[in-house]
N, C-alpha and C positions, 0 to 999 in steps of 0.2 A: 438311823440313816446310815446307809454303806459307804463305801469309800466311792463310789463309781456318784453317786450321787452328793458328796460332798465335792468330787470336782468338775461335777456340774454344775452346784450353785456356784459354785467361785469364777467361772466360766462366763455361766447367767449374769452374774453379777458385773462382771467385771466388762460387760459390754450397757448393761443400764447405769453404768457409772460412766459412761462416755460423756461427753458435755455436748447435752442435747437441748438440740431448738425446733421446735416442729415447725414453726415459720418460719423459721434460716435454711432448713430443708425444702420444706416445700418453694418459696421463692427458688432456691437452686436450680430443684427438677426444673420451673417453671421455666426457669432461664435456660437450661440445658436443652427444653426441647421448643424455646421458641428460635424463629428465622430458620433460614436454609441450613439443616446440616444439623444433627445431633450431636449433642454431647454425652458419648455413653460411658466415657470414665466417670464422670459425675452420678450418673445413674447407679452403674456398679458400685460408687464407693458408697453411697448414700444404704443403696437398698442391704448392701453384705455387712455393714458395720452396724445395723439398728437390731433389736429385737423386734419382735411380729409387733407387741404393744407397741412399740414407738412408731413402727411404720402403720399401725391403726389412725396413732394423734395423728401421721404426716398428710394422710390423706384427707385428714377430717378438716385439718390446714387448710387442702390446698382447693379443697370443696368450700370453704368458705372464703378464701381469698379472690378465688378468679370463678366459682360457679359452674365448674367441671370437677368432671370425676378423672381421677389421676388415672386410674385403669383406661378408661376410654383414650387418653391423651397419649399413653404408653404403648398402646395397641397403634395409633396412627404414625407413629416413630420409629416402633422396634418390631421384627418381622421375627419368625422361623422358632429354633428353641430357646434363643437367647429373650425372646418377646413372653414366652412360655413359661421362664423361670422369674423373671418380672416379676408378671401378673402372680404366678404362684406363695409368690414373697408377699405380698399385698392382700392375699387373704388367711383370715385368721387359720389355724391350722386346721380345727374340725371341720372347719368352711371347704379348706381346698380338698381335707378327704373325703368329704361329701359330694364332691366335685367328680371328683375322680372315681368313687364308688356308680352315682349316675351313668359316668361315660361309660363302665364301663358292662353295665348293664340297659346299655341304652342301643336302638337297633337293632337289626336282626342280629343274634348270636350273643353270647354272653363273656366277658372276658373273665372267665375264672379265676387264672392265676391271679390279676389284680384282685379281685376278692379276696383272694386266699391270703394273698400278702396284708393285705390292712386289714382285714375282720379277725383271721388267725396272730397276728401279731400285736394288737392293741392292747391295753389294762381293760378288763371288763369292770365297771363302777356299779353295772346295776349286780350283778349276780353274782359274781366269783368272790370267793372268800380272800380278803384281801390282808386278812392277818399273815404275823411273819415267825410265829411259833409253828413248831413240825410235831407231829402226833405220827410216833414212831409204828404205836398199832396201826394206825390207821393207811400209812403206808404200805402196811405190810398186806393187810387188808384187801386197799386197792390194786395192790400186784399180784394178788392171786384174784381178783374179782375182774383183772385186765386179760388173766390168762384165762380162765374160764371163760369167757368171751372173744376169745379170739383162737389162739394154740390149741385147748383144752378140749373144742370140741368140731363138730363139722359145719363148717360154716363161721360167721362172726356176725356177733349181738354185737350190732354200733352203739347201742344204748349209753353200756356202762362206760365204751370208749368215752363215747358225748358228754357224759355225765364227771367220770374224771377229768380229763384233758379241759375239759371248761370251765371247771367249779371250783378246784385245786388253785393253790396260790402256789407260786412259784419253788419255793422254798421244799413245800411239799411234794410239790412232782416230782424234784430232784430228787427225792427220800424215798417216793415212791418205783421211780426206775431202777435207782438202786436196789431195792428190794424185789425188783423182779428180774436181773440180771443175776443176783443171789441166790433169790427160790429156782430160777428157770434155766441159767446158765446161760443166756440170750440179750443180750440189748433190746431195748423198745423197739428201737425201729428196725431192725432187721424181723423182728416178731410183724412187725405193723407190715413191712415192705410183703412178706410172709402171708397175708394176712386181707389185704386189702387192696384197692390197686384204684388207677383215674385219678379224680380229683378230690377225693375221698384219701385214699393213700396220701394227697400234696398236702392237704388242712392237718390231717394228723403230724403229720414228717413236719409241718411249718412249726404247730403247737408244741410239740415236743423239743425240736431244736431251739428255739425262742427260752423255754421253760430253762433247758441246758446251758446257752449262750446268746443272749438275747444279742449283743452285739458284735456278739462270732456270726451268727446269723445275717445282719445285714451287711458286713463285710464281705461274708461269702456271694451275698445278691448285687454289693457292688464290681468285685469281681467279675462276676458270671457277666454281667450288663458291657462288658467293657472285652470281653475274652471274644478271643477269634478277629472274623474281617468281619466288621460292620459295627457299632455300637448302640445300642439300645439307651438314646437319649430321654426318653419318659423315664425308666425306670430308675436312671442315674439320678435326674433332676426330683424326683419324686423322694429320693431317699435322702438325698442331701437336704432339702426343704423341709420337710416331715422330722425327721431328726436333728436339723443342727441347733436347737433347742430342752434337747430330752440327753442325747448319748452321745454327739457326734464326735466329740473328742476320744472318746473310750474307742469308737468304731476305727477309728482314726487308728488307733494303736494296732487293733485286732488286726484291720489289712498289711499294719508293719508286719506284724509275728506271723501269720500267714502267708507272705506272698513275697517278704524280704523285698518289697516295695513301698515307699511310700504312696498313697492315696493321691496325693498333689500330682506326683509324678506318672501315676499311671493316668488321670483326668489329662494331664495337657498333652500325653502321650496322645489319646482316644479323641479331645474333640479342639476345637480351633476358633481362633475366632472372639469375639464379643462372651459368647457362652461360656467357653474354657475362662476369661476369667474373670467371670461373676462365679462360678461355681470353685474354682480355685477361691477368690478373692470368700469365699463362704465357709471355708475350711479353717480360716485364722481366724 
């Protein structure tokens, strides 16, 4: 186990160590959003201090105490993206990316980048070699079997990209870019960028940088979502949700040393409101 995941369990842990009642919760919400007028401090505090499992028991609570589904109840109460990262929080995590995989293959036109971001960034469980020893030939191997496919000749065989970039455990593609920066005098991605282009060019460029710095990576995506005039509240709420279970404290650092901001501070900078602090209030 690495250090980036010893202090996640401690993290994990130290929030299922909370002193929890899925009836004293659920009664809460229940109280929270009966009569005129919400009580969304109550809501914030309940849904940002539980793990997803606790907020499973909370619902299954409150489905059997009053005969409603919390989601529905939460939907009649809470509007806009504050209602969005709710409901988000309420379903289990493969649940909501399943969710958001749908939408965004759903209607006319297809949302790639969200493809690109969850399918290209996820652990592959069925296929990818998920051991965490490096075979230094085999590196060496696949950097010349990356440039013959790509640099090497006219055109580019996706194949053995596909085939690397998928099947490679983490550890190894490190080993493996290395050694094509060594044989080739080139980084991956400027080879890739070189090389390929669309959304073809973005799934490599995601794979690769993930492989690199998995949570340099979404730092850099919460960044981007928050840069300029306007803020791109799906992609914030999605990454905070998605991760504050797996890395988000690590991410948490990445944006310090990046951006010589805090995360917290850039969120209440960018959004206002109810949502600014459920989504702060998810960061501790």
């Amino acid at each position: 186990m690495n250090f980036c995941s010893l202090r996640w369990l401690a993290w994990s842990t130290t929030r299922h160590r909370h002193s929890f009642d899925a009836e004293r919760d659920a009664k809460k919400l229940h109280k929270a959003c009966k009569g005129m007028g919400t009580d969304e401090k109550t809501i914030i505090e309940i849904l940002s201090s539980r793990s997803s499992e606790q907020r499973q028991q909370v619902k299954e609570k409150y489905k059997t105490i009053y005969s409603k589904d919390l989601e529905e109840v939460l939907k009649g109460e809470l509007s806009g993206n504050f209602e969005k990262t709710a409901l988000a929080l309420l379903c289990r995590p493969c649940e909501y990316e399943a969710q958001e995989l749908q939408k965004a293959m759903k209607g006319g036109g297809t949302d790639e980048s969200l493809l690109i971001e969850i399918l290209c960034t996820r652990t592959n469980q069925a296929d990818r070699d998920e051991e965490q020893d490096i075979n230094a030939e085999l590196a060496e191997q696949d950097a010349k079997n990356l440039y013959e496919a790509g640099e090497g000749r006219w055109g580019t065989e996706e194949l053995a990209f596909n085939v690397i970039l998928a099947k490679r455990n983490v550890k190894q593609l490190r080993a493996t870019f290395q050694a094509y920066e060594k044989l080739h005098g080139k980084d991956i991605e400027e080879a890739i960028k070189s090389e390929t282009s669309g959304n073809l060019e973005k799934a490599y460029l995601t794979l690769v940088r993930c492989a690199k710095d998995c949570q340099g990576y979404f730092a850099t995506c919460l960044h981007e979502s928050m840069k300029g005039t306007g803020t791109d509240e799906e992609t914030l709420i999605r990454i905070l949700v998605t991760r504050a279970e797996i890395d988000l404290p690590t991410i948490k650092e990445k944006f310090k040393q990046l951006y010589n901001s805090s995360l917290a501070q850039a969120i209440q900078s960018d959004t206002s409101g109810d949502l600014r602090k459920l989504l702060v209030a998810l960061l501790h």
